[in-house]
KELO-951874 format. One record per residue (C-alpha): x, y, z; residue number from 1; residue in one letter. Coordinates in nm, 3 decimals. Each point is the difference from the previous one (the first is absolute). Layout:
N
- u v w num residu
- X Y Z NUM A
...
This chain:
503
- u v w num residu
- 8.425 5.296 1.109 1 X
- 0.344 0.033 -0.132 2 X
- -0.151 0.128 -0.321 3 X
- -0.184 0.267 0.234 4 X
- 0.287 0.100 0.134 5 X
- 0.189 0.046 -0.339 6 X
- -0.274 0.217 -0.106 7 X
- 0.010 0.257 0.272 8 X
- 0.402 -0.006 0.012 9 X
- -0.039 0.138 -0.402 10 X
- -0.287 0.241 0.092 11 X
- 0.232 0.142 0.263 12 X
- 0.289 -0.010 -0.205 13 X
- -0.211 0.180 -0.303 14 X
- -0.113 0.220 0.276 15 X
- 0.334 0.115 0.122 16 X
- 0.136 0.091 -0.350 17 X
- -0.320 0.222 -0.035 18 X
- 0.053 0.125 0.294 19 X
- 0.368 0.075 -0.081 20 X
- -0.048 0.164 -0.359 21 X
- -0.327 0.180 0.143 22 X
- 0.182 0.218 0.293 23 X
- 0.182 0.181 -0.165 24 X
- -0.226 0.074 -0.269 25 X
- -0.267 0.122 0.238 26 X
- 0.306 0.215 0.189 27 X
- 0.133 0.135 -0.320 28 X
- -0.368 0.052 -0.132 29 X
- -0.099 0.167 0.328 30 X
- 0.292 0.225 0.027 31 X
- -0.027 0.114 -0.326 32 X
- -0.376 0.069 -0.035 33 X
- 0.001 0.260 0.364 34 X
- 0.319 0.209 -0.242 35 X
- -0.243 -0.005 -0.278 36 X
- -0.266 0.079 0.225 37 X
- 0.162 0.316 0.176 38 X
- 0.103 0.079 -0.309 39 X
- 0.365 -0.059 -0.078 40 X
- 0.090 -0.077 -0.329 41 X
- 0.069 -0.357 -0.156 42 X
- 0.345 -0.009 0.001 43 X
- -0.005 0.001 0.429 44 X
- -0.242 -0.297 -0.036 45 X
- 0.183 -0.168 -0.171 46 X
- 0.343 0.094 0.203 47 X
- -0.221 -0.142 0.309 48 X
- -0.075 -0.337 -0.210 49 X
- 0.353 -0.044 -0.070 50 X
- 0.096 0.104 0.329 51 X
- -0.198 -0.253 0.177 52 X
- 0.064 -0.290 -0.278 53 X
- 0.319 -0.073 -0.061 54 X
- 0.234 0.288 0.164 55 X
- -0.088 0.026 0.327 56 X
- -0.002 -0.327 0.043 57 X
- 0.300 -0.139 -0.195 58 X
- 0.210 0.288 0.212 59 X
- -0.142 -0.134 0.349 60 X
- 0.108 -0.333 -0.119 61 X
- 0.392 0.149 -0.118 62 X
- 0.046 0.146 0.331 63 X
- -0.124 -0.295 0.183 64 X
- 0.249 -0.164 -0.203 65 X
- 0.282 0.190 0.073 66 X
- -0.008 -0.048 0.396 67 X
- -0.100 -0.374 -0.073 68 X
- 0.318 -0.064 -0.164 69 X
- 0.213 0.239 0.240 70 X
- -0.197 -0.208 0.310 71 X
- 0.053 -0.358 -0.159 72 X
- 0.392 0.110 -0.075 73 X
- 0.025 0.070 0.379 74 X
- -0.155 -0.344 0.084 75 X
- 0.165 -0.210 -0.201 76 X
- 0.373 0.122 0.133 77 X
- -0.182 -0.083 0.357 78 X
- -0.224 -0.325 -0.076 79 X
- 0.120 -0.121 -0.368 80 X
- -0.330 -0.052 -0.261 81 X
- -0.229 0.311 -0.016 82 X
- -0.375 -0.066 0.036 83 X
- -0.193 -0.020 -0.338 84 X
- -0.203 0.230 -0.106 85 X
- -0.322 0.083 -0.201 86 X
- 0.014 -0.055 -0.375 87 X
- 0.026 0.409 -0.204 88 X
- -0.330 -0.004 -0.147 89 X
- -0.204 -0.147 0.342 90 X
- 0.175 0.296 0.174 91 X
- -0.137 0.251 -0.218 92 X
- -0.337 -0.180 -0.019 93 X
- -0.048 0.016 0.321 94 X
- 0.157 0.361 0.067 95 X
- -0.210 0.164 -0.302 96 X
- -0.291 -0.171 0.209 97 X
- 0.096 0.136 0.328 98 X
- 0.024 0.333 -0.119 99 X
- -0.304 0.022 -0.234 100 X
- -0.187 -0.133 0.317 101 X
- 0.095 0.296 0.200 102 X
- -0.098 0.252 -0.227 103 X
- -0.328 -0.096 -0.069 104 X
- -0.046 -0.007 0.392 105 X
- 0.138 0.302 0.031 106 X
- -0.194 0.122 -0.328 107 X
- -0.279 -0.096 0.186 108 X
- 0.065 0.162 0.321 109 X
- 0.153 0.320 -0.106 110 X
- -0.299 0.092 -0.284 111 X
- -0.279 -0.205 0.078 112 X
- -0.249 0.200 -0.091 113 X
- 0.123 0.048 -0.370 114 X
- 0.125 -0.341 -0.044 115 X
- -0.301 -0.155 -0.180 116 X
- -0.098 0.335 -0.194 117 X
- 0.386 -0.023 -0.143 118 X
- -0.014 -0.291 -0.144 119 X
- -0.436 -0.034 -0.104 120 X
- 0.131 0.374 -0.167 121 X
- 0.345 -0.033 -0.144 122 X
- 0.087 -0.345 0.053 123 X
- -0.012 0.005 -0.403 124 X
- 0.292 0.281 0.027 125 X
- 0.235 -0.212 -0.235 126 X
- -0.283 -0.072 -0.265 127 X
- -0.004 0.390 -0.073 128 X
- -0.320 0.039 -0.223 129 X
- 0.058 -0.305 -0.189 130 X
- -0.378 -0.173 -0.113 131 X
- 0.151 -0.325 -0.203 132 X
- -0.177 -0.289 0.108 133 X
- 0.278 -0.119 0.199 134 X
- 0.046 0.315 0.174 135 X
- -0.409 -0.044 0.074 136 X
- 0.035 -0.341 0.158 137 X
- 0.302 0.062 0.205 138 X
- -0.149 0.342 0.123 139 X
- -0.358 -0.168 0.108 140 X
- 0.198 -0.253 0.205 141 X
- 0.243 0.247 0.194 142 X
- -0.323 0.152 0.075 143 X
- -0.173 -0.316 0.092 144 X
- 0.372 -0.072 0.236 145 X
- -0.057 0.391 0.147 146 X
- -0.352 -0.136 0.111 147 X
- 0.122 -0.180 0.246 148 X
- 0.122 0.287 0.237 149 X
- -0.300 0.150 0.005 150 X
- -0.053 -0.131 0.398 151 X
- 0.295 0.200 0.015 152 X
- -0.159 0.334 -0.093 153 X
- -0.311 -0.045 0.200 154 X
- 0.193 -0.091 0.325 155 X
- 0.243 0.287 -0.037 156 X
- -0.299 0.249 -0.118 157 X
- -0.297 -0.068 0.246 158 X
- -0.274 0.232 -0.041 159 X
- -0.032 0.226 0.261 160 X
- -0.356 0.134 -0.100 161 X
- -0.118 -0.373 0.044 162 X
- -0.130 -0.136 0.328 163 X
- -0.177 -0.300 0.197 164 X
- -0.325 -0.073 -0.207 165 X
- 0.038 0.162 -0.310 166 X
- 0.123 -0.363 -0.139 167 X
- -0.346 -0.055 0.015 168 X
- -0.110 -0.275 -0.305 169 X
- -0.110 0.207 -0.340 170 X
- -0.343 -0.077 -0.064 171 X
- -0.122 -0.219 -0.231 172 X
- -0.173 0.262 -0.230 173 X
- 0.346 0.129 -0.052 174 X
- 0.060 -0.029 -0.424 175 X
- 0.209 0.204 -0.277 176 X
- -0.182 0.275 -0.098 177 X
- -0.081 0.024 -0.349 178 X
- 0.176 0.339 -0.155 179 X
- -0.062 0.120 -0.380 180 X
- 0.294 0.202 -0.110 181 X
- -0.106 0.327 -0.220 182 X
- 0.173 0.049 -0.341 183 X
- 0.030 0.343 0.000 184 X
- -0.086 0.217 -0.328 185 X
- 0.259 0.152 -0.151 186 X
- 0.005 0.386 -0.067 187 X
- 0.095 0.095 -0.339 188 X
- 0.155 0.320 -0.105 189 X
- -0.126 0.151 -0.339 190 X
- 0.098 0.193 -0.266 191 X
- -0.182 0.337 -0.017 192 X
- 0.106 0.353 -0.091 193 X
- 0.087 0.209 0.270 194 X
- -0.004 0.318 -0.210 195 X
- -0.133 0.027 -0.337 196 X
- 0.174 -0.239 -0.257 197 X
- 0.289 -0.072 0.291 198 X
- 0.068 -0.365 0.092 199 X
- -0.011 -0.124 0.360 200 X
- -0.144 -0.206 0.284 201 X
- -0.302 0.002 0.153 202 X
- 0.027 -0.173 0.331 203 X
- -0.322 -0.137 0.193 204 X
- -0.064 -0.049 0.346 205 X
- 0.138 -0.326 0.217 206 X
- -0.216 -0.327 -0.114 207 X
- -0.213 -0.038 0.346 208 X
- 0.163 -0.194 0.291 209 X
- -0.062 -0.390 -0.031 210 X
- -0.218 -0.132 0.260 211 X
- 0.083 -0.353 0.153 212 X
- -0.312 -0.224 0.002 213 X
- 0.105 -0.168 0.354 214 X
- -0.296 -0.231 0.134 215 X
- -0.313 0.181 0.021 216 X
- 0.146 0.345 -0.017 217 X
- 0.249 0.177 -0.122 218 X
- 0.367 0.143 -0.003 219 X
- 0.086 0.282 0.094 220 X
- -0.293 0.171 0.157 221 X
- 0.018 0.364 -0.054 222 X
- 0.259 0.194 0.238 223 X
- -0.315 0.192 0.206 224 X
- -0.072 -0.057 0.350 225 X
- -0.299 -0.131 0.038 226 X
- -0.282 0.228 0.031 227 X
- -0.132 -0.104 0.338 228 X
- 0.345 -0.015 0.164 229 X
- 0.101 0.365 -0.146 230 X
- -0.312 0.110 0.162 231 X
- 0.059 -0.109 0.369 232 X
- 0.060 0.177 0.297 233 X
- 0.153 0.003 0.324 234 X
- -0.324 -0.093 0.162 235 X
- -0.015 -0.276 -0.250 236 X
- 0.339 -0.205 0.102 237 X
- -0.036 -0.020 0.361 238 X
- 0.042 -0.344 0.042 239 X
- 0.142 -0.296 -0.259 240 X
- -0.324 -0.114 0.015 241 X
- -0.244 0.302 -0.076 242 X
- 0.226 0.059 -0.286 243 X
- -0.033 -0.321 -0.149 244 X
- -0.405 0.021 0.089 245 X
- -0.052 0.341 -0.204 246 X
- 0.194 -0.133 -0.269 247 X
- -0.230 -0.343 -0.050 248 X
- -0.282 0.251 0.066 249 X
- 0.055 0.205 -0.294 250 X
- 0.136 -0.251 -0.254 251 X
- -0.162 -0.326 -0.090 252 X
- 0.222 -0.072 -0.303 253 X
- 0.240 -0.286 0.131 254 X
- 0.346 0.137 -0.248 255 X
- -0.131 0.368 0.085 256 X
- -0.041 -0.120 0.393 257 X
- 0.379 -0.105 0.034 258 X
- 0.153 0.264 -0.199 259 X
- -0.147 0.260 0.254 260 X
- 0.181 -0.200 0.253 261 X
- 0.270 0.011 -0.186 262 X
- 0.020 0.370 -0.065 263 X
- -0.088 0.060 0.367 264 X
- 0.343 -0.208 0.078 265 X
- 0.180 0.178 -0.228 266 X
- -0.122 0.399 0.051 267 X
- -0.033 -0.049 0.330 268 X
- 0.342 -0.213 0.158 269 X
- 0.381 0.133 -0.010 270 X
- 0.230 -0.263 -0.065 271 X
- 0.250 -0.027 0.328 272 X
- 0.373 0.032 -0.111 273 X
- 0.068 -0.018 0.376 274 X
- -0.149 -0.294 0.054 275 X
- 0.255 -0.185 -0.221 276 X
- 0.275 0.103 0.188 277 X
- 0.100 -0.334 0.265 278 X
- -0.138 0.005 0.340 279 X
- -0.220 0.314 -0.112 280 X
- -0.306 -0.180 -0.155 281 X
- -0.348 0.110 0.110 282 X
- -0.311 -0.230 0.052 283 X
- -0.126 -0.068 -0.335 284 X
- -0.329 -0.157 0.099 285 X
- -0.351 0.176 -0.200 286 X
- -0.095 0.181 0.311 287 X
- 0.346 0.111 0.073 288 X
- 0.063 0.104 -0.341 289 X
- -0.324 0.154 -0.020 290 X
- 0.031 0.209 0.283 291 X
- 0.351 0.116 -0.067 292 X
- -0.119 0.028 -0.391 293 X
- 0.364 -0.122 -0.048 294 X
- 0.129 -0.317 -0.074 295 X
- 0.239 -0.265 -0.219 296 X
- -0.071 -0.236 -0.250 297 X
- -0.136 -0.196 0.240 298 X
- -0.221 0.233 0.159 299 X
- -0.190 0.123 -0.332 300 X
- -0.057 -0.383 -0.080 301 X
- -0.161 -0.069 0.376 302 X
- -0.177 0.271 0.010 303 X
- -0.191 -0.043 -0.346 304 X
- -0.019 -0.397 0.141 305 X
- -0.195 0.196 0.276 306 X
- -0.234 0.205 -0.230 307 X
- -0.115 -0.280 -0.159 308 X
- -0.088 -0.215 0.267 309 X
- -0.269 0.306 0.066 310 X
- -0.092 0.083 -0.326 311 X
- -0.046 -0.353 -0.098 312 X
- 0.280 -0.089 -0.246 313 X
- 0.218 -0.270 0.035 314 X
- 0.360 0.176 0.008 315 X
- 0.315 -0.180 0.118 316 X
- 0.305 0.045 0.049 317 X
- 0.285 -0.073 -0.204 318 X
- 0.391 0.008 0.051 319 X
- 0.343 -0.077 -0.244 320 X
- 0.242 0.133 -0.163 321 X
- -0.018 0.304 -0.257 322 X
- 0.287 0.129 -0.186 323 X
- 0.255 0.368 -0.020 324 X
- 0.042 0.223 -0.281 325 X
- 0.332 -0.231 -0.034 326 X
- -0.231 -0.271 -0.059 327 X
- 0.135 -0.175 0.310 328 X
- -0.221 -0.141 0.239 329 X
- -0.051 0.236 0.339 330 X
- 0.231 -0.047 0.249 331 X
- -0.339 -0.067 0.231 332 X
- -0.344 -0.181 -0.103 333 X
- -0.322 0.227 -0.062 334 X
- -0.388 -0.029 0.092 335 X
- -0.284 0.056 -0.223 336 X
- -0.378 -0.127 -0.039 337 X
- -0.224 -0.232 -0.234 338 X
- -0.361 0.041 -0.031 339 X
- -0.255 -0.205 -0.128 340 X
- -0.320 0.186 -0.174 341 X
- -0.262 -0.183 -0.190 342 X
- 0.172 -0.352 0.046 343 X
- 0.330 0.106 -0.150 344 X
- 0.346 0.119 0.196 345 X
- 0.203 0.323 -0.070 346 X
- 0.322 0.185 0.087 347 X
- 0.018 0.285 0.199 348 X
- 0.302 0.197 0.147 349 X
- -0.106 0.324 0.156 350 X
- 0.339 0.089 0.144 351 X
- 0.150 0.011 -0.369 352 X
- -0.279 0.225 -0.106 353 X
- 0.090 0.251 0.290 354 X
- 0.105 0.318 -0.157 355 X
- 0.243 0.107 0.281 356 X
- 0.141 -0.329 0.000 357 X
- 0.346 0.000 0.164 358 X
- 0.007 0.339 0.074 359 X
- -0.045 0.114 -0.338 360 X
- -0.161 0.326 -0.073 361 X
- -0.201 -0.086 -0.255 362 X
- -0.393 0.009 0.012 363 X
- -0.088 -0.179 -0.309 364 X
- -0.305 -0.247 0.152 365 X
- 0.037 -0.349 -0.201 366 X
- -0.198 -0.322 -0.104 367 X
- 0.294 -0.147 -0.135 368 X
- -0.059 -0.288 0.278 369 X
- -0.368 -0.040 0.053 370 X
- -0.149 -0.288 -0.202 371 X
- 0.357 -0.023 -0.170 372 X
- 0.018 -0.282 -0.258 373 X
- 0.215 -0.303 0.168 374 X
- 0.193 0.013 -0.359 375 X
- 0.120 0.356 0.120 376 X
- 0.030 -0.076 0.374 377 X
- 0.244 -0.251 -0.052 378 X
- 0.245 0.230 -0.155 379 X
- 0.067 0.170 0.352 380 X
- -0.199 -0.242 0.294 381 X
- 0.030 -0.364 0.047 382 X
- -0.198 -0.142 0.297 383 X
- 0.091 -0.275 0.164 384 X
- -0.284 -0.276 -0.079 385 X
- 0.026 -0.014 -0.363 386 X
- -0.380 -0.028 0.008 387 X
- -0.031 0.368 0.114 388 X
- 0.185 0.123 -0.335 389 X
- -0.300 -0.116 -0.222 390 X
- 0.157 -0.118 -0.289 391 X
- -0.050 -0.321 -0.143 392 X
- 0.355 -0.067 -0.056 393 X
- 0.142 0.140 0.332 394 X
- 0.350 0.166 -0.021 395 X
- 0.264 -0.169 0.203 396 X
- 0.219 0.262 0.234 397 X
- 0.321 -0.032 -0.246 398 X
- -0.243 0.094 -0.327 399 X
- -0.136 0.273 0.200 400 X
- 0.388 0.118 0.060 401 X
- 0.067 -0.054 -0.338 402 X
- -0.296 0.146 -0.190 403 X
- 0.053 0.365 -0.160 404 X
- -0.101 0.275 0.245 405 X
- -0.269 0.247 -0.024 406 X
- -0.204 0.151 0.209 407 X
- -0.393 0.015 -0.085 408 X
- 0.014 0.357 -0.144 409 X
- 0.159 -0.159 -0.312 410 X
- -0.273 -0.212 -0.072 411 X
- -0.309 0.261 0.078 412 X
- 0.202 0.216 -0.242 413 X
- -0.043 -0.270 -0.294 414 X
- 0.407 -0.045 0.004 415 X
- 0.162 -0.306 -0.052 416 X
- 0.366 -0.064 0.127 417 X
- 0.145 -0.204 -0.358 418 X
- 0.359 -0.030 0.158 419 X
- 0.201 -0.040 0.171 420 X
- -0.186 -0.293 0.154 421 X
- 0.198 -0.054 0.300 422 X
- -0.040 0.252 0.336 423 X
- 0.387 0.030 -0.029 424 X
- 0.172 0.151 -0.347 425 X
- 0.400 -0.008 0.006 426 X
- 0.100 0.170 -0.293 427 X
- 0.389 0.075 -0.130 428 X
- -0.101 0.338 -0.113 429 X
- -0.327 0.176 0.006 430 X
- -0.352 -0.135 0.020 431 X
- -0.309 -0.093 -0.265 432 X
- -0.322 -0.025 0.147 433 X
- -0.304 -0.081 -0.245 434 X
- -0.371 0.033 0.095 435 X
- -0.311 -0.033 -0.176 436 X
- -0.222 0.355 0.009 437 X
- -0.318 -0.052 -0.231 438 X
- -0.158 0.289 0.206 439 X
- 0.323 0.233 -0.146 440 X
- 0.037 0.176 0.355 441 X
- 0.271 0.165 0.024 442 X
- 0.345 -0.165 0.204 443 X
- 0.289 0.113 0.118 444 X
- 0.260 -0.177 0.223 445 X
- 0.293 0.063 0.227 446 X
- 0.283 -0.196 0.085 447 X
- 0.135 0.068 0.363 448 X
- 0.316 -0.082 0.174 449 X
- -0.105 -0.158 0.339 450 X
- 0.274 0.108 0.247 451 X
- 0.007 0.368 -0.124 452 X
- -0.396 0.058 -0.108 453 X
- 0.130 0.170 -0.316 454 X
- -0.213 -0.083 -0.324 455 X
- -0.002 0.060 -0.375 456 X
- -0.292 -0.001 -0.202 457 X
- -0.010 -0.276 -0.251 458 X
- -0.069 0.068 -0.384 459 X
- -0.323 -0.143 -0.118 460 X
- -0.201 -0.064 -0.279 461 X
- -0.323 0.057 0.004 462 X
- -0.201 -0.210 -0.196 463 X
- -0.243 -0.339 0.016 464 X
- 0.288 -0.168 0.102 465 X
- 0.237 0.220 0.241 466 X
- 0.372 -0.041 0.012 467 X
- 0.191 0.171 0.295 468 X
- 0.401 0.055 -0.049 469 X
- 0.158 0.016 0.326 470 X
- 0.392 0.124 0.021 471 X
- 0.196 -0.123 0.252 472 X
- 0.269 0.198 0.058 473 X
- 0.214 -0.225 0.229 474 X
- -0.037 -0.378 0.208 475 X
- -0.211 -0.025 0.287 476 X
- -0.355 -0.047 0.107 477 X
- -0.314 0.227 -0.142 478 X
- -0.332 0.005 0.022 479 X
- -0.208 0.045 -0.329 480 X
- -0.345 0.171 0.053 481 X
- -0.259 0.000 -0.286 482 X
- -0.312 0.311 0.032 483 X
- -0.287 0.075 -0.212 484 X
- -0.249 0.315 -0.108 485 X
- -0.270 -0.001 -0.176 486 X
- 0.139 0.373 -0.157 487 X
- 0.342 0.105 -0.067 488 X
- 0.023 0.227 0.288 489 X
- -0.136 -0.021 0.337 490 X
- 0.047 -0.280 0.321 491 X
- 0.179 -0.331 -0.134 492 X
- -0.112 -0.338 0.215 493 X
- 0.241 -0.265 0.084 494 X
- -0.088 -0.334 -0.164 495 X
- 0.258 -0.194 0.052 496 X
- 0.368 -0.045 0.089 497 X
- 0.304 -0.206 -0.058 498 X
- 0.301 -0.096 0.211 499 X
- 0.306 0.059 -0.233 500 X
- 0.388 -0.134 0.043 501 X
- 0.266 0.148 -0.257 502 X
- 0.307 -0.181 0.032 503 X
């Protein structure tokens, strides 16, 4: 018993020391990584490590000093031996603890919402880009540490697109889809005269664009409403359900049967900007939504649950998080659908295929996000069952954070983002990005400052292998936009984006 008794008075001894070198580690560490995160530069992270570990501390502990020795001067010439007092180092042990304690509360408090993204993003701030071994291991495990606030982020971040019953259980049949990734061909220029016996360059037309083998069909369909949908009429839409009927009527192909319902969710609903405003959201039920032919994220999701359930096709619902052009998760959740045809699941995200999307005046109809391969999905939605994002090796929420950001147009375009391979570039000067272009489509760039909208277009080289040079004229925080063409002149499409820090 005694021996018992020894044991746990070591474990708690071994436990307290932890406990006392951790702290402040995890205060510093926590401090540091929301500067890096809002983008200050390195030096203020470290000024708020050194802050918090020794100074602040070791001057708390010199003032306390001072009126302990005028207070014990003023008892002694009343009551003779002044009390004894705390031994130098325990004082600043325990003050260091005291005060790293009520940061990280207040950390906590004050950004709650950003405190797990800071560290799962730049909790590697004082790494830089370093890839030595060591730098490897000790990265994985402050990522593996960051982990652990994830409760955190999902308590401070509810979802306000989910609602009682749509935790139902995922069904059994639900697997990772099998995708086959294209290698597009590469267009060639060659040499032919363009006058007689004058040198020069013949250039061909773009290679075609690569087609995603995704299940039992294919990625991306071809941006064309669907036939039977394009030739409806008011008589035809009277009721959710007669327009779900004379769709099934007319279209026995399964793929072909949900795309329709897909393009009649897209051509046919106006995204609600209102209805994100607080206290001003509208009923985003399917026959709501349906009547008012205006909805959220939530609303296009229930209402192509709804279609299904008349057409036949097993559609649910879906919600988690999807990610800015920062690469930052949304400041609120999102809603979108699976489907399962011919004994296999899919993605599907009508709202994100809306061409008037947030307002926009745009009227480019997409299929970026029907069928969409869960390799590309992942870039920009993570649901929350891990089973609903397909893959075989799920992606935890700090990977997801972490992962370089592109939105699908980069990969139906054939491009490859090379580096940087982070969401977040801080440069010292100006900025490199690399990407692979086998299809030779023409890119261009521009880098943008964020609090005045101004942008300069970046220089690029167009080749297999593209390399943008963006100059940053001064410190702060940009936004880097990449857009392709298939011709040199004409409307460039935004593929992808990067959120850029100069210090």
């Amino acid at each position: 018993m005694k021996s018992f008794f020894s044991l746990i008075g070591s474990l708690l001894s071994v436990g307290w020391v932890l406990f006392v070198l951790l702290t402040p580690l995890l205060g510093v560490w926590l401090g540091s990584s929301l500067v890096s995160f809002y983008g200050g530069p390195a030096e203020l992270a470290v000024a708020a490590g050194v802050l918090l570990f020794p100074v602040l501390p070791v001057l708390w502990d010199a003032r306390a000093t001072v009126k302990w020795n005028r207070k014990q001067q003023e008892k002694k010439l009343l009551v003779g031996k002044p009390k004894q007092r705390m031994k130098a180092f325990d004082r600043i042990v325990a003050r260091t603890l005291v005060l790293n304690l009520l940061l990280m509360i207040g950390l906590v408090v004050w950004f709650p919402k950003v405190a797990f993204s800071a560290l799962a993003t730049r909790g590697d701030w004082f790494l830089l880009d370093q890839q030595d071994e060591t730098s490897r291991t000790v990265r994985g495990a402050l990522f593996a540490s960051a982990a652990g606030l994830e409760w955190l982020h999902q308590l401070a971040n509810p979802n306000p697109y989910k609602k009682e019953g749509d935790d139902a259980p995922v069904p059994e049949s639900v697997k990772p889809v099998p995708v086959v990734t294209p290698t597009p061909p590469i267009r060639r220029w060659t040499k032919e005269p363009l006058q007689p016996d004058e040198p020069g360059i013949k250039e061909p037309p773009p290679a075609p664009q690569p087609t995603w083998a995704v299940g039992a069909t294919t990625w991306p369909a071809p941006a064309e409403v669907h036939p039977v949908v394009a030739a409806m009429g008011a008589g035809d839409e009277a009721s959710l359900e007669a327009v779900a009927r004379y769709i099934a009527s007319r279209e026995p192909d399964p793929f072909q049967r949900v795309k329709a319902l897909h393009d009649w969710v897209v051509t046919r609903l106006h995204y609600d900007d209102d209805s994100l405003l607080p206290g001003q959201r509208k009923a985003q039920d399917a026959v709501s939504v349906f009547a008012g032919r205006t909805g959220v994220c939530e609303g296009y999701a229930r209402l192509m649950v709804a279609f299904g359930k008349v057409t036949g096709d097993q559609i649910v619902y879906v919600v988690g998080d999807v990610r800015e052009d920062t690469g930052e998760a949304a400041p609120v959740g999102h809603a979108w659908n699976a489907v399962e045809i011919k004994g296999s699941w899919y993605v599907i995200d009508a709202t994100w295929d809306d061409p008037k999307l947030n307002g926009s005046t745009a009227d480019v109809y997409s299929t970026d996000y029907l069928f969409i391969p869960p390799t590309i999905a992942i870039y920009d939605h993570r649901p929350d069952d891990d089973k609903w994002q397909l893959l075989s090796a799920p992606l935890s929420r700090g990977d997801f954070l972490r992962q370089p950001f592109a939105r699908p147009g980069l990969a139906r375009v054939g491009l490859e983002l090379i580096s940087p391979d982070r969401t977040r570039v801080e440069v010292s000067e100006g900025l490199q990005m690399k990407i692979s272009n086998p299809r030779r489509l023409y890119v261009m760039a521009h880098i943008g400052d964020r609090e005045s909208g101004k942008s300069e277009r970046c220089g690029v080289d167009n080749s297999e292998s593209v390399l943008l040079n963006c100059a940053i004229p001064a410190s702060g925080r940009y936004k880097a936009t990449i857009f392709t063409n298939k011709e040199l002149s004409g409307t460039y499409r935004q593929a992808a984006t990067l959120d850029v820090i100069r210090h």
